[in-house]
TORPA-4810 file (N, C-alpha, C, O; in nm, 3 decimals):
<nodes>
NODE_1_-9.921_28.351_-3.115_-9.822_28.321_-3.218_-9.893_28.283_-3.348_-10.005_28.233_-3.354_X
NODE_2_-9.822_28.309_-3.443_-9.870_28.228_-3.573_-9.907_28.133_-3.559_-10.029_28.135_-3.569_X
NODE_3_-9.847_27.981_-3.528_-9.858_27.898_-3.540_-10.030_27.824_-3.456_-10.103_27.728_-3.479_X
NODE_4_-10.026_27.948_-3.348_-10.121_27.895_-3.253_-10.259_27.962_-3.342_-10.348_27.879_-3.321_X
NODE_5_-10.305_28.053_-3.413_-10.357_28.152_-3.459_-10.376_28.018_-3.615_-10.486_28.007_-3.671_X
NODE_6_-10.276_27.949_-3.653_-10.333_27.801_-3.790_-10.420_27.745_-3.725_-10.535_27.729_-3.766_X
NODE_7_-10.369_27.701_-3.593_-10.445_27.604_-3.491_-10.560_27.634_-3.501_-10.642_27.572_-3.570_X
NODE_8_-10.582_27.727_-3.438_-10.742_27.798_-3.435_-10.820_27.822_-3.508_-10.940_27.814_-3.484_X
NODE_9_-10.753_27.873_-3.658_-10.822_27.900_-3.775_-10.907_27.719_-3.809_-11.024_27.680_-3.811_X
NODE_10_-10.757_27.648_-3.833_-10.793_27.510_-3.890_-10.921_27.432_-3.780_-11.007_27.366_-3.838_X
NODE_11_-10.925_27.440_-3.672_-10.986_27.419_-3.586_-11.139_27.473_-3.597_-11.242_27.426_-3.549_X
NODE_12_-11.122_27.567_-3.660_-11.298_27.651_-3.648_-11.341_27.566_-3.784_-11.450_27.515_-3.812_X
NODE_13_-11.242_27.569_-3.845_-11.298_27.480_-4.051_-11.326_27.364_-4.051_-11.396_27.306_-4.134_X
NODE_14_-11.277_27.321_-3.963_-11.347_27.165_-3.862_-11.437_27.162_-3.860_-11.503_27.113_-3.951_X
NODE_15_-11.500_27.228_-3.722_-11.591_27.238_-3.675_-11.684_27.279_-3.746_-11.786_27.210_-3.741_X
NODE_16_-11.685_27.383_-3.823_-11.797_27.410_-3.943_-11.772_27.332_-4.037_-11.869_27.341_-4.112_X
NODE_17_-11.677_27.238_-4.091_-11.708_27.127_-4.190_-11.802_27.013_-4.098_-11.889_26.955_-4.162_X
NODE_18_-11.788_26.981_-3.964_-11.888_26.898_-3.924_-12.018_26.943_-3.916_-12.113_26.868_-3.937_X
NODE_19_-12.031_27.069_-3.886_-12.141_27.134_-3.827_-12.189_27.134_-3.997_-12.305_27.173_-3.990_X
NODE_20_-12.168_27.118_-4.096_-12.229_27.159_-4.240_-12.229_27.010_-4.322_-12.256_26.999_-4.441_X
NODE_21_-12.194_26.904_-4.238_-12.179_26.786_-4.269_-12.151_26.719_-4.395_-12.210_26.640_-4.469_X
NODE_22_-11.959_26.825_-4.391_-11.895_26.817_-4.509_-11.807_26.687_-4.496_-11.720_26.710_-4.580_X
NODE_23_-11.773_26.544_-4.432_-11.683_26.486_-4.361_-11.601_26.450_-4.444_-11.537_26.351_-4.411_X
NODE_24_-11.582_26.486_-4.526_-11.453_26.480_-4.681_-11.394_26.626_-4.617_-11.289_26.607_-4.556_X
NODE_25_-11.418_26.702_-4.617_-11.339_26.812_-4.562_-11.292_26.834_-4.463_-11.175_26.871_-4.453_X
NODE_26_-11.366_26.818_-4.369_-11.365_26.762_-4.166_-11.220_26.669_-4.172_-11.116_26.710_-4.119_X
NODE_27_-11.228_26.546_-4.240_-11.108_26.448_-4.228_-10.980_26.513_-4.246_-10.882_26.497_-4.174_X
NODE_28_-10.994_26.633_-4.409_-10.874_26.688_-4.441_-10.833_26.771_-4.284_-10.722_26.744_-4.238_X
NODE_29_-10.907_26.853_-4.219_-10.865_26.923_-4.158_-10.857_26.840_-4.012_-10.825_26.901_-3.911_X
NODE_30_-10.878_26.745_-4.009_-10.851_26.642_-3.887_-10.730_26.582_-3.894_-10.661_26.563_-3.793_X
NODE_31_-10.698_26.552_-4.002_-10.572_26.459_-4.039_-10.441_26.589_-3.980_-10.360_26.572_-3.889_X
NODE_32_-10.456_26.702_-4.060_-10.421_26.868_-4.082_-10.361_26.824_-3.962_-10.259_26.758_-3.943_X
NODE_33_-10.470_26.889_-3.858_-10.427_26.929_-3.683_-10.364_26.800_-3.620_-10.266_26.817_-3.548_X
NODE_34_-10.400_26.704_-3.634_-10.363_26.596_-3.585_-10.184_26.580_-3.599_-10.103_26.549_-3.512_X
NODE_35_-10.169_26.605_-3.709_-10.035_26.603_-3.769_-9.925_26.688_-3.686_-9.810_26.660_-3.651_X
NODE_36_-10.008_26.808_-3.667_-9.945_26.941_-3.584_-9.939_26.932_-3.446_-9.853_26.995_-3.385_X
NODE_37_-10.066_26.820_-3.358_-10.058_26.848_-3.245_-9.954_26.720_-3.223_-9.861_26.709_-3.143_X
NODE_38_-9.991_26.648_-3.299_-9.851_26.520_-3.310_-9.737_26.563_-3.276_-9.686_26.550_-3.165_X
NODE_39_-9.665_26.648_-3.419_-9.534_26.700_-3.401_-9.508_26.736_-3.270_-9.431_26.666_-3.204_X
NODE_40_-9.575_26.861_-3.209_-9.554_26.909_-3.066_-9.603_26.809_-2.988_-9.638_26.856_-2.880_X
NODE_41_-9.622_26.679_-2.995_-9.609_26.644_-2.872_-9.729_26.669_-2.775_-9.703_26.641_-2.658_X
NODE_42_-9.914_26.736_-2.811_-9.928_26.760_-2.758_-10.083_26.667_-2.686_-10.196_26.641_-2.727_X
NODE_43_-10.036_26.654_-2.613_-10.140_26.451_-2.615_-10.267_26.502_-2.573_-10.349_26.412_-2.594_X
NODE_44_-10.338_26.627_-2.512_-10.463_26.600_-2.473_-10.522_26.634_-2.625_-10.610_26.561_-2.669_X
NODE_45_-10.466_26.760_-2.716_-10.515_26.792_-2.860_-10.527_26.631_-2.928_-10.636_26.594_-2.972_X
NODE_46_-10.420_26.549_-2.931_-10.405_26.444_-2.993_-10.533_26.362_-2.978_-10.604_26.323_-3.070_X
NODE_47_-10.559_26.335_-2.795_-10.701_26.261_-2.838_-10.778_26.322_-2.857_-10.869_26.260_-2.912_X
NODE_48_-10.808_26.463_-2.837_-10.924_26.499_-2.906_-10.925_26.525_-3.040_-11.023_26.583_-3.087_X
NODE_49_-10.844_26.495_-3.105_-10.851_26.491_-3.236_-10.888_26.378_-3.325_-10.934_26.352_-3.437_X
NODE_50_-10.825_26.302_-3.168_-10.836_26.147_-3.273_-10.975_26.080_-3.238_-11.019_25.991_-3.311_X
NODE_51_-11.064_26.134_-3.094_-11.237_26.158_-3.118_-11.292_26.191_-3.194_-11.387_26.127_-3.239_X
NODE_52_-11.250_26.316_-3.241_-11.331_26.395_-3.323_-11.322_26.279_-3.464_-11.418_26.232_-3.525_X
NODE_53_-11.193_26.255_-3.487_-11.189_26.207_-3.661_-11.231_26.088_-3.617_-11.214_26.010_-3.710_X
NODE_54_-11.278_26.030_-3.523_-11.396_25.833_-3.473_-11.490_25.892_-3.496_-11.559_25.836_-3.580_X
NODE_55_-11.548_26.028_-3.441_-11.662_26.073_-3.498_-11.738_26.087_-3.597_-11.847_26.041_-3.630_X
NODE_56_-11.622_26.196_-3.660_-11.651_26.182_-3.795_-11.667_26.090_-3.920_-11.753_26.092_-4.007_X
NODE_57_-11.520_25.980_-3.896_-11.593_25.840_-3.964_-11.702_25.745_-3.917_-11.723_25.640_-3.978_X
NODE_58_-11.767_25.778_-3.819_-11.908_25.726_-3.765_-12.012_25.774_-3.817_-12.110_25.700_-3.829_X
NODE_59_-12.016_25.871_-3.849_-12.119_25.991_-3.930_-12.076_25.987_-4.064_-12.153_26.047_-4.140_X
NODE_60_-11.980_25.936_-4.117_-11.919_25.878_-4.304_-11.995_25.762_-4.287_-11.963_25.692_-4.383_X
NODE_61_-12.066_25.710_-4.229_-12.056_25.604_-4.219_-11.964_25.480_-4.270_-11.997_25.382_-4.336_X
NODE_62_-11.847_25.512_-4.221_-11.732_25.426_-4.233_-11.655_25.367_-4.052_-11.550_25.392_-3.993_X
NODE_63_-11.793_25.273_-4.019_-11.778_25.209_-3.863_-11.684_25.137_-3.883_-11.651_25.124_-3.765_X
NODE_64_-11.563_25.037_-3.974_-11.465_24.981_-3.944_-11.379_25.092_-3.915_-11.318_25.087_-3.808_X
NODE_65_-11.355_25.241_-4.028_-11.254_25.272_-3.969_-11.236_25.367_-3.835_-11.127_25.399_-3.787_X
NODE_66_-11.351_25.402_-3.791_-11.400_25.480_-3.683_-11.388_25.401_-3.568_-11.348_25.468_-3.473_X
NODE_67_-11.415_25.225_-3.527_-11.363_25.196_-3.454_-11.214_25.162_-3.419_-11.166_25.145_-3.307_X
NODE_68_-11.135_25.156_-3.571_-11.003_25.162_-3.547_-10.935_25.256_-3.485_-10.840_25.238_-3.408_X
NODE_69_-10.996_25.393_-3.526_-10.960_25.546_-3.476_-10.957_25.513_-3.353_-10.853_25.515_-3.288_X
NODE_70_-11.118_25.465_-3.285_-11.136_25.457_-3.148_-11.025_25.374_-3.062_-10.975_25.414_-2.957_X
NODE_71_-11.005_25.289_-3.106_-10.919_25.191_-3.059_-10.789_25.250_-3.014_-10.745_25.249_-2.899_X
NODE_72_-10.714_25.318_-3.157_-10.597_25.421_-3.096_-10.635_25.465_-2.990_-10.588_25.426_-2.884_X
NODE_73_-10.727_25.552_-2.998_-10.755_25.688_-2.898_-10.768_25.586_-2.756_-10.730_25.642_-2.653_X
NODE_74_-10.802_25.490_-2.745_-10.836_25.431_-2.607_-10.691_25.357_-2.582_-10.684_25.297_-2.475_X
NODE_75_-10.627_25.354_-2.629_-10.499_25.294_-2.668_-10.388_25.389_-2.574_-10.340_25.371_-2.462_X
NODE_76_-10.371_25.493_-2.672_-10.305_25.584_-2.657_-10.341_25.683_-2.450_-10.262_25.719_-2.362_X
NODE_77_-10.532_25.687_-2.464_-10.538_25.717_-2.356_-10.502_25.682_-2.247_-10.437_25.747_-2.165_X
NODE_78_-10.560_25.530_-2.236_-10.497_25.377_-2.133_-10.311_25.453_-2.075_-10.250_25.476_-1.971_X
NODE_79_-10.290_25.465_-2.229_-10.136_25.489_-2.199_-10.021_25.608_-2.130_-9.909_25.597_-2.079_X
NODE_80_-10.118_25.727_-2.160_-10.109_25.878_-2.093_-10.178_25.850_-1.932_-10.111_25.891_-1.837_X
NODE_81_-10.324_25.774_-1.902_-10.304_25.785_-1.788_-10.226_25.709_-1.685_-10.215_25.742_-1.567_X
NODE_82_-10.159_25.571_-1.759_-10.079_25.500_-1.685_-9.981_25.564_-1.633_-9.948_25.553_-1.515_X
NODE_83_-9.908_25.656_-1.742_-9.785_25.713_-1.756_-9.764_25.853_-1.620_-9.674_25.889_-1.544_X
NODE_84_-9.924_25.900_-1.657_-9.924_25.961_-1.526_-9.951_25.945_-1.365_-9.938_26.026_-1.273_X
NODE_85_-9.990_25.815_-1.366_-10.013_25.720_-1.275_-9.893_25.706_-1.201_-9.878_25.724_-1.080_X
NODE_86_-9.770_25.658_-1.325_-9.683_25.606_-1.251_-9.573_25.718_-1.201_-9.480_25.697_-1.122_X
NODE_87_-9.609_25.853_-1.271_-9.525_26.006_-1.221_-9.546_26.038_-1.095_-9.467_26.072_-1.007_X
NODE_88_-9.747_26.016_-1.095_-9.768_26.074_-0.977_-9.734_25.963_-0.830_-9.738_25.999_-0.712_X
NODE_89_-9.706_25.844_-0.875_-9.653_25.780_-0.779_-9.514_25.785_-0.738_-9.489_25.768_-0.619_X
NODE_90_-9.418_25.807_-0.823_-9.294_25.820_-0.784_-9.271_25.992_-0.768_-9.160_26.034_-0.739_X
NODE_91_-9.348_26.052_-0.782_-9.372_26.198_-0.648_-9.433_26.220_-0.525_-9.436_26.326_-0.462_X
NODE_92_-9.498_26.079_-0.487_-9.534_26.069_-0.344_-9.407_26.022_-0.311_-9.339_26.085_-0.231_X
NODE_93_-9.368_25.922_-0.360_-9.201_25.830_-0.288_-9.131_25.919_-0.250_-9.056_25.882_-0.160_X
NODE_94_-9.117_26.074_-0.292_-8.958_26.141_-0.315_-9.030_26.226_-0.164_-8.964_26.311_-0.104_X
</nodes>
């Protein structure tokens, strides 16, 4: 689809803004996808997005806000595997 085909594009301009250690550009296109995998809802893109942009403000050298990033992301993770914790337990019950 289109939409999946932005993904990918924006995704490679990433990766070569890190790989060229542009992280003013990297952020734009982190914030970008993040936004998109948000909307949909789509939580494993989400933390890896929200790694990638701890990363990248680790390498800005901007460590307050890179551990804040981190913090979400461990936040948010804690919270996806609880969530599936507690699915996959009430599908043994049934």
């Amino acid at each position: 689809s289109a939409a999946s085909d932005v993904y990918k594009r924006q995704n490679l301009e990433l990766d070569y803004s890190i790989f060229i250690k542009d992280y003013d550009r990297a952020l734009t296109f982190v914030d970008t996808l993040l936004s998109i995998v948000s909307s949909e809802k789509k939580n494993t893109q989400i933390l890896l997005m929200l790694a990638k942009k701890a990363d990248i403000l680790l390498q800005k050298g901007e460590g307050v806000k890179s551990a804040k990033t981190y913090q979400i992301y461990t936040h948010l993770k804690d919270s996806l595997m609880s969530a599936e914790f507690y699915a996959d337990l009430a599908m043994l019950r049934n």
